[in-house]
C-alpha positions as CSV (number, residue, x, y, z in Angstrom):
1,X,-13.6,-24.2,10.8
2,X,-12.9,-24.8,7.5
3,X,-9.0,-24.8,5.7
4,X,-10.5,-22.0,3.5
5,X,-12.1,-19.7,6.4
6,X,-8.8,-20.3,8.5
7,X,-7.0,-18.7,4.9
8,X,-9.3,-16.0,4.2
9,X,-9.0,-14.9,8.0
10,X,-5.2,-14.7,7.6
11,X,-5.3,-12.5,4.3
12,X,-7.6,-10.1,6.4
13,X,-10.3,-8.2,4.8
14,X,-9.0,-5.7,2.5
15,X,-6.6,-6.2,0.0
16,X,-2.6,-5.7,0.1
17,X,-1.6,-2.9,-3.0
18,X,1.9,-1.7,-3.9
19,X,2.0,2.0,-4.2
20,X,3.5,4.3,-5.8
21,X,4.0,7.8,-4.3
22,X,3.6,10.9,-6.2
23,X,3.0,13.7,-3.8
24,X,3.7,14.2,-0.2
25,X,1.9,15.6,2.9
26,X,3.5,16.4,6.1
27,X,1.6,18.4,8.8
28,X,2.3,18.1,12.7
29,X,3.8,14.9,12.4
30,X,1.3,13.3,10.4
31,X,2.7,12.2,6.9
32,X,0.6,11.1,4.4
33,X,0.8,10.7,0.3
34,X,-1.1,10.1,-2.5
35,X,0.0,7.4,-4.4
36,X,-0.6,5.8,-7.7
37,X,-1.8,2.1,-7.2
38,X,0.2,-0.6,-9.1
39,X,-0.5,-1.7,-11.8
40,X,-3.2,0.8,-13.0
41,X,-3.7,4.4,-12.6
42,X,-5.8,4.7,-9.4
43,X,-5.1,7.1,-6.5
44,X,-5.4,6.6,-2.9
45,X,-4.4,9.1,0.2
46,X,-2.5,6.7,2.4
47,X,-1.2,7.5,6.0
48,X,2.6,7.0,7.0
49,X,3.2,8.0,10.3
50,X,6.7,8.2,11.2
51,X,7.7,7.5,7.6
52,X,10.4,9.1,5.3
53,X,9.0,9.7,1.5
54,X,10.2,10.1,-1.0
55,X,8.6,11.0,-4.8
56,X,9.0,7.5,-6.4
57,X,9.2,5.5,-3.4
58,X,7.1,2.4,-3.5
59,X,5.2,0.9,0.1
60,X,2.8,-1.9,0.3
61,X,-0.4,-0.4,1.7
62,X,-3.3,-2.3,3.7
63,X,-6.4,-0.9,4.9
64,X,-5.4,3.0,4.1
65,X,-1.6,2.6,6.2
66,X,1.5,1.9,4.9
67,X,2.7,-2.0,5.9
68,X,6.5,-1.7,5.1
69,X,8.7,-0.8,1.8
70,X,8.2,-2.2,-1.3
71,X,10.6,-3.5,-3.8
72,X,11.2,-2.2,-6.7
73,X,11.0,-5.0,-9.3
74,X,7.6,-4.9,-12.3
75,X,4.3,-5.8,-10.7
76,X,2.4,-7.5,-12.8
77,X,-1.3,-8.7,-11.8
78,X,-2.1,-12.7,-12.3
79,X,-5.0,-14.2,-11.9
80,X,-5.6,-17.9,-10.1
């Protein structure tokens, strides 16, 4: 296998996004929010089981789930 294969399988196959939430969903214990997808202006329903959110809050999402928290310093998009 090739060095860029073995790099592409650890980056997985959807992309990492930070998130910012704007609205909130709880309902039997299954959280979930819609948040605004950084930089840009995109929306995406994301699942956070377990989770405490807050309006504001920013999470890195991967594949539709929340990954963990994440920071709040400017995202800015570069391209390689």
């Amino acid at each position: 296998m090739n060095l860029w294969a073995k790099f592409a399988k650890l980056l997985g196959s959807s992309p990492v996004q930070i998130v910012e939430v704007v609205s909130v969903y709880s309902a039997f214990n299954d959280v979930q929010f819609d948040g605004q997808v950084l930089p840009g202006t995109a929306i995406i329903r994301v699942r956070a089981p377990g989770r405490s959110l807050e309006v504001g809050q920013r999470w890195i999402v991967q594949d539709g789930a929340v990954v963990e928290e994440a920071p709040g310093t400017p995202v800015l998009t570069a391209e390689v």
